[in-house]
Backbone bond lengths (Angstrom), bond angles and torsions (degrees), N, CA, C in turn:
res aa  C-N    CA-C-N  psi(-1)  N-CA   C-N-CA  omega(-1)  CA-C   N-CA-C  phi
1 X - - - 1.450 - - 1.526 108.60 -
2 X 1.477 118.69 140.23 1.324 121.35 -152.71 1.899 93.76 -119.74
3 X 1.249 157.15 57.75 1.249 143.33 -166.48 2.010 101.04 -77.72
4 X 1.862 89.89 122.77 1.459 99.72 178.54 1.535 103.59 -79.64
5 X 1.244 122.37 165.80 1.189 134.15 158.11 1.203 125.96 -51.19
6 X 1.295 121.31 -38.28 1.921 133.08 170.78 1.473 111.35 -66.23
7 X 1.823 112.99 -1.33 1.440 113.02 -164.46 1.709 96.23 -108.55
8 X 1.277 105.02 -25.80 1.600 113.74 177.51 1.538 117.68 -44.65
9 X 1.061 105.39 123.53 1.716 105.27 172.50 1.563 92.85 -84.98
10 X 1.699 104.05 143.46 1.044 142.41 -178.31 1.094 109.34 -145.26
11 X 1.553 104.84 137.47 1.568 116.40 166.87 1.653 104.23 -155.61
12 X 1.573 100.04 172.46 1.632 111.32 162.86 1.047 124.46 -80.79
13 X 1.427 137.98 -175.69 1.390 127.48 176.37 1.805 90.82 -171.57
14 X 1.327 100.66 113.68 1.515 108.63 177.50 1.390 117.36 -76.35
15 X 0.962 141.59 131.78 1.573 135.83 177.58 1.650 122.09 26.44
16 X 1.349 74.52 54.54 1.938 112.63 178.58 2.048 98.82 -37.87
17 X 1.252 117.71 107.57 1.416 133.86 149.43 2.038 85.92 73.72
18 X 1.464 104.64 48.56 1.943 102.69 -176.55 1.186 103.15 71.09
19 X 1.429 141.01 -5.70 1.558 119.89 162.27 1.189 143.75 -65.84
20 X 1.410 150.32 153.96 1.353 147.57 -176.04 1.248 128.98 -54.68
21 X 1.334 152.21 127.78 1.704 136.08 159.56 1.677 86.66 103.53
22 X 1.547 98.76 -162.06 1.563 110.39 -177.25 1.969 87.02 -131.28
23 X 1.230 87.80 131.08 1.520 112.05 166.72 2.140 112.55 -85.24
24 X 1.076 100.50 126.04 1.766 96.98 169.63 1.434 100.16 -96.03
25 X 1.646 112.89 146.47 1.379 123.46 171.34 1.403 97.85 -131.71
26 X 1.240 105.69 128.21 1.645 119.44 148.93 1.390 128.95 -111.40
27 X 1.669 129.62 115.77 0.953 146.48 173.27 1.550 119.17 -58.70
28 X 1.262 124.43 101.49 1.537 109.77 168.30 0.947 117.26 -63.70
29 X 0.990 143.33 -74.94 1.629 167.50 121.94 1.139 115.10 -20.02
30 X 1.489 120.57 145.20 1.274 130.32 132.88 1.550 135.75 -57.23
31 X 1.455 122.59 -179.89 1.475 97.29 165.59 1.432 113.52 -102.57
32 X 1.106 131.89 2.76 1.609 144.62 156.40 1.570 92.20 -47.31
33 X 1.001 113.82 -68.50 1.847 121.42 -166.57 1.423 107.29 -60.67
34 X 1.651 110.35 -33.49 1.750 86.94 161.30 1.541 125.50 -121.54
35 X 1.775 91.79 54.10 1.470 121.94 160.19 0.975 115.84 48.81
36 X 1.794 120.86 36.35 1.763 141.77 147.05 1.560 104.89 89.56
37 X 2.057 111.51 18.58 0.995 97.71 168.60 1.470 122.77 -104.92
38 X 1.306 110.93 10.96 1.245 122.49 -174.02 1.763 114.06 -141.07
39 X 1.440 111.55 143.98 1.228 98.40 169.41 1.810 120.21 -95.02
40 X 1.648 111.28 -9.12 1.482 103.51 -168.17 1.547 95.02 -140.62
41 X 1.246 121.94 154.94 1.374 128.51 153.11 1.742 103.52 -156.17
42 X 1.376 126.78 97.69 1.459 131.08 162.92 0.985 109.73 -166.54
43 X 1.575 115.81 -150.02 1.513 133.18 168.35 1.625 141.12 -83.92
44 X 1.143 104.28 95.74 1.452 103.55 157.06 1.609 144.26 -65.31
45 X 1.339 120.20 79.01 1.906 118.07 -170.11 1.309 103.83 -94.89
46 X 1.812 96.93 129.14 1.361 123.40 155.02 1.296 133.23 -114.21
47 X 1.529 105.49 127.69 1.098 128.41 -161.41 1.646 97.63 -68.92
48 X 1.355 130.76 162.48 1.145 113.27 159.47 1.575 126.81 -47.99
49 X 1.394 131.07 176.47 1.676 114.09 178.68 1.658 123.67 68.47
50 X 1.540 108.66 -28.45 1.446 121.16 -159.31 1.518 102.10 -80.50
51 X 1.279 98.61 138.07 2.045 103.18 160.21 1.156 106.26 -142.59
52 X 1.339 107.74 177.89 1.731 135.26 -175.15 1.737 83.22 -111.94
53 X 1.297 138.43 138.83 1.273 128.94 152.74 1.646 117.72 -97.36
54 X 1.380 98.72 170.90 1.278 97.50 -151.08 1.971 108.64 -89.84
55 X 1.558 85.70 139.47 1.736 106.17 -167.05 1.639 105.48 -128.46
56 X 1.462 107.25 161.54 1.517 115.03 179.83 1.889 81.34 -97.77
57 X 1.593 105.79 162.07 1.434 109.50 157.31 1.285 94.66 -128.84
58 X 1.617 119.50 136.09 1.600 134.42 162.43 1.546 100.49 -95.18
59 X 1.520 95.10 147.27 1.438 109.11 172.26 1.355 132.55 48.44
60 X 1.654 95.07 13.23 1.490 104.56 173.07 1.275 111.43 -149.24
61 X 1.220 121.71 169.43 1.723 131.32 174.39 1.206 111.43 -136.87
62 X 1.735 97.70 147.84 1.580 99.62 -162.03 2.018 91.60 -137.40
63 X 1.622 91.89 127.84 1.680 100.95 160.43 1.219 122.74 -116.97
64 X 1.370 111.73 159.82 1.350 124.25 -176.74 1.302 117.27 -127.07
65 X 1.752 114.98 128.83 1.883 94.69 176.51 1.177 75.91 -119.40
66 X 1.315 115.51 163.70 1.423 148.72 175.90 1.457 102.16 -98.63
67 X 1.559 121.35 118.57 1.346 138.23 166.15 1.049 113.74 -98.05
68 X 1.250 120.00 -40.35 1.906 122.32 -163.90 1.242 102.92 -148.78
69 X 1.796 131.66 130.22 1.032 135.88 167.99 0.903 110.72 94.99
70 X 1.952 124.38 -177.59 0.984 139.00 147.94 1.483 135.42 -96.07
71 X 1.104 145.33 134.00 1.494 147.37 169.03 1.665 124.73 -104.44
72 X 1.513 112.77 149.69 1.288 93.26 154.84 1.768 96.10 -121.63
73 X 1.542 71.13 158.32 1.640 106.38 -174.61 1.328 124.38 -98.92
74 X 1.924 121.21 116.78 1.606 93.69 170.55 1.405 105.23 -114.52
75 X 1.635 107.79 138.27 1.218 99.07 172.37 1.656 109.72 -125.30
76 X 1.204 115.17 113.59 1.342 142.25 -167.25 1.284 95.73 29.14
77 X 1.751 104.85 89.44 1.270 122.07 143.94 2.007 99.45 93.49
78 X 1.124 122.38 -29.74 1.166 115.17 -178.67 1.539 122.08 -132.95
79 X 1.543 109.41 121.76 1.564 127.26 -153.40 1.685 93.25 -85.93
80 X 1.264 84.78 142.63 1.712 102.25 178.39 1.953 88.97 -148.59
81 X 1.995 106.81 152.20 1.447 113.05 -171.78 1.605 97.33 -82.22
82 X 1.368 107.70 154.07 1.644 116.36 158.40 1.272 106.30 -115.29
83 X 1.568 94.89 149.71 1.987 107.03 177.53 1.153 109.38 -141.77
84 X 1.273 122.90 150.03 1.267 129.74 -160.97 2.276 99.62 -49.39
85 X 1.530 104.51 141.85 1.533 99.05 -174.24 1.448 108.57 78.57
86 X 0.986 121.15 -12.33 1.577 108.76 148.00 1.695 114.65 -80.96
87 X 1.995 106.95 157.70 1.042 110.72 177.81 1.724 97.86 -139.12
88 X 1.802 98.63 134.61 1.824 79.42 -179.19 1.944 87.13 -131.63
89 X 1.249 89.00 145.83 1.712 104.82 -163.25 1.890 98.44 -122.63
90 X 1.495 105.73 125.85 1.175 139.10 168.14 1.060 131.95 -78.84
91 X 1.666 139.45 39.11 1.628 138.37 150.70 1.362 129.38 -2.10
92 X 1.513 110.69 102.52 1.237 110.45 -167.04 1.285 113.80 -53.09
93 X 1.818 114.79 164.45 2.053 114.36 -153.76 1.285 86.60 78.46
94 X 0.959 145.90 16.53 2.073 103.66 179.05 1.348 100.29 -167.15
95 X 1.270 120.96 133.84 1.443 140.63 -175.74 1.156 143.64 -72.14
96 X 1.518 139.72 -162.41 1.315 115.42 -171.17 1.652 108.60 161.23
97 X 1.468 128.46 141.35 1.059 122.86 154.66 1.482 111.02 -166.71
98 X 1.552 128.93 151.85 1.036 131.88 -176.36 1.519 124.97 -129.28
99 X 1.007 131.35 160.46 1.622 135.71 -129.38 1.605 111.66 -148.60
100 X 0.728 144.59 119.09 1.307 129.96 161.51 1.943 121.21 -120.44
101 X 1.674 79.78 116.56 1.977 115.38 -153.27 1.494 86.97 -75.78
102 X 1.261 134.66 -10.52 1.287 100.68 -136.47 1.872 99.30 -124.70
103 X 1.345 113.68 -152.50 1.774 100.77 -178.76 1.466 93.22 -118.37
104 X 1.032 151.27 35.81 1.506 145.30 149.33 1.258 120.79 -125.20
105 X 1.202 131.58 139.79 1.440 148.59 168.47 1.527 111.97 -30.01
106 X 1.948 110.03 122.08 1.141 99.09 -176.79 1.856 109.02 -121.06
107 X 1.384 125.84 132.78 1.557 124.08 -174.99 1.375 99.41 -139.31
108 X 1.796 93.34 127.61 1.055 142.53 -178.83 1.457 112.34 -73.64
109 X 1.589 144.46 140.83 1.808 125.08 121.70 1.290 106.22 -68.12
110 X 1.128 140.63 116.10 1.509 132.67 142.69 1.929 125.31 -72.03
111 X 0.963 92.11 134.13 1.745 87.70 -176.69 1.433 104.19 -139.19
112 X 1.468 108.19 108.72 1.694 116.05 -165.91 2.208 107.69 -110.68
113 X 1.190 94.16 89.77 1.507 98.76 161.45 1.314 140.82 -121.16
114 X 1.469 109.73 168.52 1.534 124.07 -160.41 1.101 100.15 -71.65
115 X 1.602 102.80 146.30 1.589 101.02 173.71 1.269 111.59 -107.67
């Protein structure tokens, strides 16, 4: 199975989970395609200013690689920087949100599965 880029659902997301700015998400996949064990696998873009605010995830885990830019990262309660080739992974019980401090465009892989 070949999914083009023009097939990707995309949307905005305004102050994505209490965060600042509007976050873009692109869906590669469905969650049929990753066979109902996951709800996300694509792109997260932040604009400068932009965040995800910070949330617990149950029953699921969520990673992040860094493609473009820099971020900061909180992971339950204490911020550490991301750079492109970093990956920071979310164990369900435990929280998280990410930010982008800085003046260039920051994109994420996100990959959100069941636990």
């Amino acid at each position: 199975m070949i999914i083009k880029a023009s097939e990707c659902k995309a949307d905005a997301r305004k102050n994505m989970k209490g965060g600042n700015g509007t976050v873009y998400v692109t869906e590669f996949v469905s969650s049929a395609e990753l066979n109902e064990k996951g709800r996300l696998f694509g792109n997260i873009h932040l604009e400068p200013g932009a965040s995800i605010g910070y949330h617990v995830h149950e029953n699921e885990s969520e990673l992040f690689y860094v493609v473009r830019g820099e971020a900061t990262y909180n992971d339950n309660g204490k911020e550490y920087p991301l750079c492109v080739g970093d990956t920071a992974v979310v164990s369900s019980g435990n929280g998280h949100s990410v930010a982008n401090n800085g003046s260039e465009p920051v994109d994420l892989i996100a990959l959100i599965v069941y636990a």
